[in-house]
C-alpha positions in Angstrom: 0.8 17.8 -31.4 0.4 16.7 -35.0 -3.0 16.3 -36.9 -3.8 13.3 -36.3 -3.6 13.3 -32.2 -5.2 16.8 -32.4 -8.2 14.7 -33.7 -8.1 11.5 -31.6 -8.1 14.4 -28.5 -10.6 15.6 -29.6 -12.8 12.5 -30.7 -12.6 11.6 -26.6 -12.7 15.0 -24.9 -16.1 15.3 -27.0 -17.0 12.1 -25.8 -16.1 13.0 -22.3 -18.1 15.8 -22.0 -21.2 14.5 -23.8 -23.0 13.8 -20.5 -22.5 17.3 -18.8 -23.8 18.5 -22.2 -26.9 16.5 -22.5 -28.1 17.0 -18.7 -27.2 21.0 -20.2 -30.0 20.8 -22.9 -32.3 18.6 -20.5 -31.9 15.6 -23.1 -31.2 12.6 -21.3 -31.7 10.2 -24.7 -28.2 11.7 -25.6 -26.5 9.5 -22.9 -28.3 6.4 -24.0 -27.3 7.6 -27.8 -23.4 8.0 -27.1 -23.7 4.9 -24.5 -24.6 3.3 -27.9 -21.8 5.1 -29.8 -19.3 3.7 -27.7 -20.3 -0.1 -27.1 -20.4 -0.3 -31.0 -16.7 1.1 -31.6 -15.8 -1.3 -29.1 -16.8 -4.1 -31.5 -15.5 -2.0 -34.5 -11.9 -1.5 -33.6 -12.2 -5.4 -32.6 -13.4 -6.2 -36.2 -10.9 -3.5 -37.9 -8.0 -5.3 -35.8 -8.4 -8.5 -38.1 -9.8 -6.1 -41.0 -7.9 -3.0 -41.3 -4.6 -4.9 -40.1 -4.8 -8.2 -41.2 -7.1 -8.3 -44.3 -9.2 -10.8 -42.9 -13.1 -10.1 -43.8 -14.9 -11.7 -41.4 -18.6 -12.1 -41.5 -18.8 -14.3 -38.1 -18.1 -11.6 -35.5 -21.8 -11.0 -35.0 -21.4 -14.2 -33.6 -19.4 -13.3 -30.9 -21.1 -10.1 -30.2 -24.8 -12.2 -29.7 -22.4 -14.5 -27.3 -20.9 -12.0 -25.4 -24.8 -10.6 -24.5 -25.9 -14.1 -24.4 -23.8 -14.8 -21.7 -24.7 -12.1 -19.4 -28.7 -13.4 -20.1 -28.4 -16.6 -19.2 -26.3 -16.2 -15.8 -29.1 -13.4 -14.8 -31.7 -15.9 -16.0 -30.4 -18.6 -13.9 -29.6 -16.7 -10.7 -33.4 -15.3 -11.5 -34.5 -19.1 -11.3 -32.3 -20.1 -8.5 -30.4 -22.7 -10.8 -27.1 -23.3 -10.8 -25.4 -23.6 -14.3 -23.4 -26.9 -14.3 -22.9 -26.4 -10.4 -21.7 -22.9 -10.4 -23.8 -20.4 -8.4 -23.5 -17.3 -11.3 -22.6 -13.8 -10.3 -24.1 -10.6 -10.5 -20.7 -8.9 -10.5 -19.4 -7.5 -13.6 -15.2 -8.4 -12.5 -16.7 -12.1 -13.0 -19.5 -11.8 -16.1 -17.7 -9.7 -18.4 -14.4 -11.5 -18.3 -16.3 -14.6 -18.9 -18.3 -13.2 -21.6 -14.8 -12.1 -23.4 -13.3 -15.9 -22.7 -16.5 -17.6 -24.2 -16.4 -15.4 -27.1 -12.5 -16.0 -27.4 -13.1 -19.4 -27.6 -15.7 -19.1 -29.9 -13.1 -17.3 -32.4 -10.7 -19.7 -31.5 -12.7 -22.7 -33.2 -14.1 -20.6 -35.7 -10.9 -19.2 -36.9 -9.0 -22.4 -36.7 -11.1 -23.9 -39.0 -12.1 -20.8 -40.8 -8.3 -19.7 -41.8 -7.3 -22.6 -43.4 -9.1 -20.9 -46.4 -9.2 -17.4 -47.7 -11.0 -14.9 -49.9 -14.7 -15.3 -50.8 -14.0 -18.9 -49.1 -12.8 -17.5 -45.7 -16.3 -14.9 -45.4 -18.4 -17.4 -46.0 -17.2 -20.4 -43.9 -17.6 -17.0 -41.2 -20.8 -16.2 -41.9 -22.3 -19.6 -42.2 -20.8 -20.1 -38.6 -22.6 -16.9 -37.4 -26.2 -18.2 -39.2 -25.2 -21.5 -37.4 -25.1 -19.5 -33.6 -28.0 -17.4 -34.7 -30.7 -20.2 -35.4 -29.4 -21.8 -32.4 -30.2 -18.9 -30.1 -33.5 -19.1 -32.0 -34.0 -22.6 -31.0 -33.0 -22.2 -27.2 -36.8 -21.8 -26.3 -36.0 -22.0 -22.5 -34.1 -18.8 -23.2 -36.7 -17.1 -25.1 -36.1 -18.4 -28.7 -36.9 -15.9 -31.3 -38.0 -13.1 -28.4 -35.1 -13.4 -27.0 -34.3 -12.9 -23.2 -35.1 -9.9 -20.5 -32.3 -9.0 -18.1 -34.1 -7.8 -14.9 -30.6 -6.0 -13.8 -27.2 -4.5 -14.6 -23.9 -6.0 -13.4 -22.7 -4.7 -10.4 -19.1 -3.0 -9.7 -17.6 -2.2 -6.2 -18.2 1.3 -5.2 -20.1 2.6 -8.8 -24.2 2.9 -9.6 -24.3 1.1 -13.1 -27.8 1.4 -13.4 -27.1 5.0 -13.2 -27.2 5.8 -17.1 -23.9 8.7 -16.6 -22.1 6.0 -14.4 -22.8 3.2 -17.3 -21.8 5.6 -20.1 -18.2 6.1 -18.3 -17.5 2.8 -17.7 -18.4 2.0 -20.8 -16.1 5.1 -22.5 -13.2 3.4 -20.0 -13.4 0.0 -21.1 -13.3 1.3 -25.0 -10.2 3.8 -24.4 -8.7 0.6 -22.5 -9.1 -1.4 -25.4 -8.5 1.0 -28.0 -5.0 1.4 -26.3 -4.4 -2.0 -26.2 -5.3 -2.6 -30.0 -2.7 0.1 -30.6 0.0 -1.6 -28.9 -1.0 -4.8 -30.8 -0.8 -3.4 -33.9 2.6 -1.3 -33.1 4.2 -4.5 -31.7 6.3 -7.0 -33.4 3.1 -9.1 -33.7 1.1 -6.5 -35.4 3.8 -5.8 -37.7 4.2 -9.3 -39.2 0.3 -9.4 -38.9 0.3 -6.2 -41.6 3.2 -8.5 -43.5 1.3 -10.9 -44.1 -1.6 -8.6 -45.9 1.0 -6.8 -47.7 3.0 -9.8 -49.1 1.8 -13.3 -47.6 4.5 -15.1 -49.3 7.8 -12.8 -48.3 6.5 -13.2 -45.0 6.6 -17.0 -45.1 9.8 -16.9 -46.8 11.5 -15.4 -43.6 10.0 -18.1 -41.6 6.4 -16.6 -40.0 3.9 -18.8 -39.7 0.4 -16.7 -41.2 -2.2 -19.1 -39.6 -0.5 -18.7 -35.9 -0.9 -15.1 -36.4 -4.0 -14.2 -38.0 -5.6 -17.2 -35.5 -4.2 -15.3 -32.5 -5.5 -11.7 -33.7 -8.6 -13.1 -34.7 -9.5 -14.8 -31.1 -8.3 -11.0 -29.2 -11.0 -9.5 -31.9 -13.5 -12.0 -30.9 -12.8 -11.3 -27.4 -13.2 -8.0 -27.6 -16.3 -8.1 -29.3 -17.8 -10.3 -26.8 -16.7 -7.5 -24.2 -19.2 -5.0 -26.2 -22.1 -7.6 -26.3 -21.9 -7.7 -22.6 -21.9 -4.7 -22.7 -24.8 -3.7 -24.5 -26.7 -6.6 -22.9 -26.0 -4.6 -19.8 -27.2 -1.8 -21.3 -30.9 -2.9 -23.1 -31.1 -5.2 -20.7 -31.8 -7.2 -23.1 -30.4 -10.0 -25.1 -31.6 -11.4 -28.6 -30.6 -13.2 -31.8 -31.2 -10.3 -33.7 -27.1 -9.8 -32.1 -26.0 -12.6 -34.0 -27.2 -12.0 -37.0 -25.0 -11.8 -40.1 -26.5 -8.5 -40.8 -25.0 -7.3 -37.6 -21.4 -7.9 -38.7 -22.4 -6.0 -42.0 -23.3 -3.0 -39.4 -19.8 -3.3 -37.9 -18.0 -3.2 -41.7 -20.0 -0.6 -42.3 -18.7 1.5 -39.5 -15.3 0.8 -40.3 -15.6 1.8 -43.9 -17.2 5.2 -42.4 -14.6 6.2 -40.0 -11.7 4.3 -41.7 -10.2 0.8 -42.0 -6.7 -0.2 -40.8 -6.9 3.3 -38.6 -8.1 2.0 -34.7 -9.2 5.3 -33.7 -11.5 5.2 -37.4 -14.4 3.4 -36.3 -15.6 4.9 -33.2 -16.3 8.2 -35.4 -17.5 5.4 -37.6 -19.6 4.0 -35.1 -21.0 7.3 -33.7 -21.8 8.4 -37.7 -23.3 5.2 -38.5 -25.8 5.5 -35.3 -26.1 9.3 -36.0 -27.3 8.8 -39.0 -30.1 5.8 -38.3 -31.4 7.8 -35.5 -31.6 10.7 -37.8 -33.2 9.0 -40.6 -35.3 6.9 -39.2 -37.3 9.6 -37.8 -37.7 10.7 -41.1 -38.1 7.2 -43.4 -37.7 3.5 -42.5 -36.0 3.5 -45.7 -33.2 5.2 -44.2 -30.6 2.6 -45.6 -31.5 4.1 -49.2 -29.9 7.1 -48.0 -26.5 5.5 -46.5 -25.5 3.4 -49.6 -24.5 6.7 -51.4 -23.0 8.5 -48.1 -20.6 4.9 -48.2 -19.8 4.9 -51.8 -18.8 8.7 -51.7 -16.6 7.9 -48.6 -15.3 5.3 -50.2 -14.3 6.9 -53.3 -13.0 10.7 -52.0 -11.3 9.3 -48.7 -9.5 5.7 -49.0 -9.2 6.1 -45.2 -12.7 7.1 -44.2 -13.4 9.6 -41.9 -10.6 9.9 -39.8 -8.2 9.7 -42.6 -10.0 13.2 -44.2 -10.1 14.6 -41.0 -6.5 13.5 -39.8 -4.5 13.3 -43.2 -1.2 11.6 -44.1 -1.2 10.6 -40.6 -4.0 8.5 -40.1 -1.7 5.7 -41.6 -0.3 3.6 -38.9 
């Protein structure tokens, strides 16, 4: 076992055994803190797909991640109400809501990306983040669905044969669903896809030269990422039981960046430690200041300067690179 997988084993057989460890110390708020840990790095490892592997610096995946927990809201709303939403019943069960939340925020990306890369650079972040401002004051202005409060969810999703408003259950499905996608982001990137993907950001014009076309390409990866961040706003939907705009703000994507600049970007397995740092830390802080972000500016700017790779990279060496 080299370095690097002696580290990714031991990233998830910590977060395995988290739960046995909090009941240990009688401290249930660590569940709800790794529970937390692990929703986010699902929505990190979808951002780093498009930027770690595909240079693409999107500011627009809050967007997705406020859609993905919009959508579990509004069906519970509904089925709350006894409406139907455009003749369809809803569903309480997660096999139907979380699927749906993932295709709504892949189509999301779909349009967004379409018209988004036909541009690049400083052009390409902004066209994304004016798109996420767009979805943001529209949730505010969606008064039947709470506006600017937002909107309660009176229950979790249900799945056969599991308690999901058990908080230990919730954690492990949740810790499932990001090891499922985390594997299937690493057969992305290792396929023939992700390799021309990763041409493209090393030499965009050699890569057209042999005959690749980059907007087919960076539009696919960039609807799986939205996809999969709608996944983790389901998820933590399911989790707060709440759903806000405050998920769609642009400040939220920054979050996400910022977790993938911690752990490391272009590394997959970088941002959960990314993610579980990055939460660490506000918990940590913010008991102390509410000026904790003071603080975090100078823990990124070291990273950034003594570990190209982040987190992972120190920790895992040479062969963090993919």
């Amino acid at each position: 076992m080299n370095r690097k997988s002696l580290v990714v084993a031991l990233i998830f057989a910590v977060l395995l055994c988290m739960p046995p460890i909090a009941h240990g110390v009688g401290n249930s708020f660590l569940i709800n803190l790794v529970t937390q840990f692990v929703i986010y790095a699902i929505a990190a490892v979808s951002l780093d797909l498009v930027l770690g592997y595909g240079a693409m610096v999107s500011f627009g995946h809050a967007a997705f991640f406020g859609l993905g927990g919009y959508v579990v809201a509004i069906v519970a709303f509904h089925m709350d109400q006894g409406q139907t939403i455009f003749g369809w019943g809803g569903s309480e069960s997660a096999l139907v809501i979380w699927p749906l939340a993932m295709a709504v925020a892949a189509v999301a990306g779909l349009v967004m990306g379409f018209l988004s890369l036909r541009t690049s650079g400083i052009q390409f972040i902004m066209i994304t983040l004016a798109f996420a401002q767009m979805l943001y004051f529209v949730l505010i202005g969606l008064v039947v669905y709470g506006g600017d409060d937002g909107l309660s969810v009176t229950a979790r999703n249900v799945l056969p044969g599991l308690d999901l408003g058990n908080a230990t259950v919730f954690y492990y499905v949740c810790l499932a669903l990001m090891a499922a996608w985390v594997w299937l982001c690493r057969r992305i990137v290792g396929s023939p896809f992700g390799m021309t993907l990763r041409g493209f950001k090393q030499n965009e014009r050699r890569s057209v030269n042999l005959g690749y076309a980059p907007l087919r390409y960076r539009l696919s990866a960039f609807v799986i990422s939205a996809a999969g961040t709608g996944l983790a706003g389901a998820l933590w939907a399911n989790y707060a039981l709440y759903a806000s705009p405050d998920m769609a703000a642009w400040t939220k994507s920054g979050e996400l960046m910022a977790m993938i600049v911690l752990g490391g970007m272009g590394t997959i397995f970088g941002p959960i430690l990314g993610a579980a740092v990055y939460l660490g830390l506000e918990q940590a802080l913010t008991a102390w200041t509410e000026n904790w972000l003071l603080f975090l500016g100078p823990i990124l700017i070291l990273v950034v300067l003594f570990s190209k790779r982040g987190i992972f990279g120190w920790l895992a060496g040479s062969a963090s690179h993919d």
